[in-house]
N, C-alpha and C positions, 0 to 999 in steps of 0.2 A: 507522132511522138507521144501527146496523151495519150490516145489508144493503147497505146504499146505496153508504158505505165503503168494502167490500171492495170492491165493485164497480167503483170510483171509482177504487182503487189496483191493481185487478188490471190497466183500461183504462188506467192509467198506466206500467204495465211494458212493458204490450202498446204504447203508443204512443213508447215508451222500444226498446224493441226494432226498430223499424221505422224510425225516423229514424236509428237508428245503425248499421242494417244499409244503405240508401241511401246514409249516409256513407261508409262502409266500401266499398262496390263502388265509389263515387263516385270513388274516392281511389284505388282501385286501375287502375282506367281510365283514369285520369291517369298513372300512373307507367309504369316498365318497370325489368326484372332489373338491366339497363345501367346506368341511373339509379339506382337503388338503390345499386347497389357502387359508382358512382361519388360519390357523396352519402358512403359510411360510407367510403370512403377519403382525402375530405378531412380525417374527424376525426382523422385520422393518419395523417402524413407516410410513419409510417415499414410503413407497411402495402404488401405489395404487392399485384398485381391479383390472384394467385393464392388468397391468403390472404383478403382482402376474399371473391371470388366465392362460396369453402369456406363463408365464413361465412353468406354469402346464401341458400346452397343450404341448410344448415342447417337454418335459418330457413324455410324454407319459399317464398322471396322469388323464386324462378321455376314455381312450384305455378299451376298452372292456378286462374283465378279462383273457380270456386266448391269447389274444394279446399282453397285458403286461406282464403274464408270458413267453412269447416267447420271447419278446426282453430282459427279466430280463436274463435267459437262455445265451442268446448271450454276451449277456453284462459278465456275472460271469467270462464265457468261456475266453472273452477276459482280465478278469481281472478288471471289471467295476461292479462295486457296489454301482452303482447309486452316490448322492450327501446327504449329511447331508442339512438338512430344519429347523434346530430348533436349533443345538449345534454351527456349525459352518458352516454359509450356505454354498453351491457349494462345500462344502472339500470333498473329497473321505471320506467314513466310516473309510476302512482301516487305510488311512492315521491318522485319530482320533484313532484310538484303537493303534496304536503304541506307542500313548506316555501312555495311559495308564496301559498295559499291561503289563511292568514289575513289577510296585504295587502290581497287582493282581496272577502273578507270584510269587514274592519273599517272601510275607505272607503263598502261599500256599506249597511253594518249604522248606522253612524253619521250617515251620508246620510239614511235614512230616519227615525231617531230624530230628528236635529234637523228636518226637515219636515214632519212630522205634527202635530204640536204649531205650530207658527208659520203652516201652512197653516189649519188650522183656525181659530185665533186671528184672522188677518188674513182669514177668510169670514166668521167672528163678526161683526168690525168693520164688511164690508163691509156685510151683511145687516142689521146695527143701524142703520146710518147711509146706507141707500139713498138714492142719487140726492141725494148732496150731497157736496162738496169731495171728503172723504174718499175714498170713496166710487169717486170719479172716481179720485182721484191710486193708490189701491189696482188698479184696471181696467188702468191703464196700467200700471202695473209689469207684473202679469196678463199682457198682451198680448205685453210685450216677453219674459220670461222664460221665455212659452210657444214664442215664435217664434225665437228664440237659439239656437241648436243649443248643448249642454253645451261640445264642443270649443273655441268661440268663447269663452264664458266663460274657458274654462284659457289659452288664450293670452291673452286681456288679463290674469289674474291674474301671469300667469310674467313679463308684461314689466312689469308694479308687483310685485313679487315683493320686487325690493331693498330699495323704499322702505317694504315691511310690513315689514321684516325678517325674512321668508320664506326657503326657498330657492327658486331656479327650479329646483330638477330635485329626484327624490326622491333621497335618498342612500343608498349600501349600508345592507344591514339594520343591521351593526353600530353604525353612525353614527346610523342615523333616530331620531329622536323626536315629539315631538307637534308640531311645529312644518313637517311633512313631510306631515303628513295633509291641513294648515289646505284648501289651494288644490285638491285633487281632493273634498275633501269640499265647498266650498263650490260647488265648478264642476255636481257630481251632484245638490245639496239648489234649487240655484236651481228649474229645471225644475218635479219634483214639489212646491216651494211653491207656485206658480203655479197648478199643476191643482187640487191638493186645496182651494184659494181659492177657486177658480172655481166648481166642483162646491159646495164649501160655501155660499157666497153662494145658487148657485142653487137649493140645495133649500131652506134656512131662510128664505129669503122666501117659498119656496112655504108651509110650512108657518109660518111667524108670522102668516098671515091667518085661521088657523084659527079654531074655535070653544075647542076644548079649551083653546088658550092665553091665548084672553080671560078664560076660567075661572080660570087659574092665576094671572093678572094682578089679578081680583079677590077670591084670598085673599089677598093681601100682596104676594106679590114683586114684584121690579122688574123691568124690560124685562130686564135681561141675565142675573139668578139664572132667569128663565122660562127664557131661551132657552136656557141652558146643562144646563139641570134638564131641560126636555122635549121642547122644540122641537129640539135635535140630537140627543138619544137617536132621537127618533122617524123622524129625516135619515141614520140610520145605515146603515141597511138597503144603498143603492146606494153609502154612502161608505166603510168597513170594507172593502168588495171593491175598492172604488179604491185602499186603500192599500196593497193586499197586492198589488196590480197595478203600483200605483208600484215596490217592491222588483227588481220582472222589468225593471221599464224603467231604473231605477240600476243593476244587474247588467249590462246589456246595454251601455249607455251609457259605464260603466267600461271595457271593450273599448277604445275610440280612448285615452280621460281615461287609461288606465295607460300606453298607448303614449306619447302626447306628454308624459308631466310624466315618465316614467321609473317608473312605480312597479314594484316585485318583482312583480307580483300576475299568476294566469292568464293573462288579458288580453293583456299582452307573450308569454308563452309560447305562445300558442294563436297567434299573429301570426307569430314565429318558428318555428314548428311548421309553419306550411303556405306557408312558403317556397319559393317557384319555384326556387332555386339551391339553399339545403339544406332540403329538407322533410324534415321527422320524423315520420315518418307514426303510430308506432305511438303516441306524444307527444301526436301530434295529437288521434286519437280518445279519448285520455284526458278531454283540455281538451274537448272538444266533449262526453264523456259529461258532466262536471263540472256543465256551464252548462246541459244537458238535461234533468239530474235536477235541479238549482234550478227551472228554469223549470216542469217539469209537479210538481212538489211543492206551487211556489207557487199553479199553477192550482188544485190539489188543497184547499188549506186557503182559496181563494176560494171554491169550492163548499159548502163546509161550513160558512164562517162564515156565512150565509145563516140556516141556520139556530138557531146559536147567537147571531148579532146580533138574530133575531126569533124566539121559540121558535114563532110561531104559523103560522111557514113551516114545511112538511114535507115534504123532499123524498123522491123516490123511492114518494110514498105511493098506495095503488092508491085510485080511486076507488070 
């Protein structure tokens, strides 16, 4: 299981390393020295073209392409992530994405808490009560929730927003409170309700026709102390990796959900970051490492809960 691990996270640097190295030249094919100096001379008026260019050269910002990946390289290694040019000039990216990054954190962290539980709950239901009212009226939600794009949701929330007593936009950090979160949280949690229902529903009625749970049924318990005691333990195996899957899909999804309601969170900055009039390039690959390393982390701990949801899976094991 170490073995396995290492292996697992060594293949995760390595596919960390290669998507952000195609970013990188990606982004640099896109620009020119011209556009650079012109971009970091908007951020100040009082800059002139002489002064801009010095700084460019500097920087390394007319370095033949795989020059500048070389010293980008050196630089990551050392912990150097170039300078923002557009948001907050000479800042470290990082240093910018830390004040954001709990926003976009705590929308998608709470996203998932409150959906995992209510997902499961209403596949419970749906699964106890197959192929009756219930049943039905729980499918259609299902259907619609799945089919809805999250964006859709944020706009009908924003334009009842007044009548929650809501706000319709997120407001500066200093302002916000828990009544800021209510409509990007809700807009993220609908979606994954929906799925982990569906998936629930569909594996506990595969497995409440079983043998073992007639067994369980005729020591005492009731239809629902069974199902909850053994029939979704045993449903776990394919749904645990669903949920840790939902997490990549409310991360991602919070993308457009931060843009249109306004929230602080990466989301907007990665958006402003790769701006056609002011790109911030070096900003940019910050935001793009950010949601990289979420994404193969969370693929990481999908692999592995496999087999701590089933010790009798084992992965990596030689035959």
């Amino acid at each position: 299981m170490i073995r396995y691990t290492l292996k697992r996270i060594v293949l995760m640097f390595v596919t960390l390393f290669i998507i952000l190295t195609l970013c990188y030249i990606l982004i640099q094919l896109t620009t020119s020295f011209e556009k650079r100096v012109t971009v970091y001379r908007m951020s100040d008026p009082k800059l002139t073209l002489e002064d801009a260019e010095a700084y460019g050269r500097a920087h390394g910002w007319d370095d033949p392409i795989p020059v500048k990946y070389f010293n980008w390289l050196k630089g990551i290694i050392k912990g150097d992530w170039g300078v923002s040019v557009v948001k907050e000039v000479g800042q470290n990216p990082w240093v910018i994405l830390t004040r954001f990054i709990p926003f976009t954190m705590s929308i998608n962290i709470w996203s998932l808490i409150i959906s995992v539980p209510l997902g499961f709950l209403f596949g419970i239901i749906a699964a106890l009560r197959k192929n009756k009212p219930l049943d039905y009226l729980i499918s259609l939600f299902v259907i619609i929730f799945i089919s809805v794009p999250s964006f859709v949701f944020v706009t009908f929330l924003m334009i009842n927003a007044t009548s929650m007593g809501l706000p319709i936009q997120f407001r500066a950090a200093d302002q916000a409170n828990w009544k800021d979160y209510v409509i990007p949280i809700m807009a993220l949690s609908f979606g994954p309700i929906a799925t982990l229902t569906r998936y629930t529903r569909a594996e506990l009625t595969e497995v409440l026709t079983s043998e073992y749970l007639l067994l369980a049924r005729t020591k005492g318990l009731n239809k629902f102390q069974a199902t909850v005691r053994h029939a979704l333990r045993n449903s776990m195996v394919p749904l645990v990796p669903l949920i840790i899957g939902n997490f990549i899909s409310i991360m991602f999804g919070s993308l457009v959900i931060e843009r249109i309601y306004g929230v602080k969170g990466v989301g907007g900055i990665l958006l402003e970051a790769i701006s056609e009039t002011n790109p911030d390039h070096d900003l940019a690959m910050a935001a793009l490492a950010f949601y990289t390393i979420i994404g193969l982390a969370t693929t990481l701990v999908v692999d592995l809960s496999y087999g701590i949801v089933d010790p009798r899976i084992r992965m990596g094991a030689r035959k």
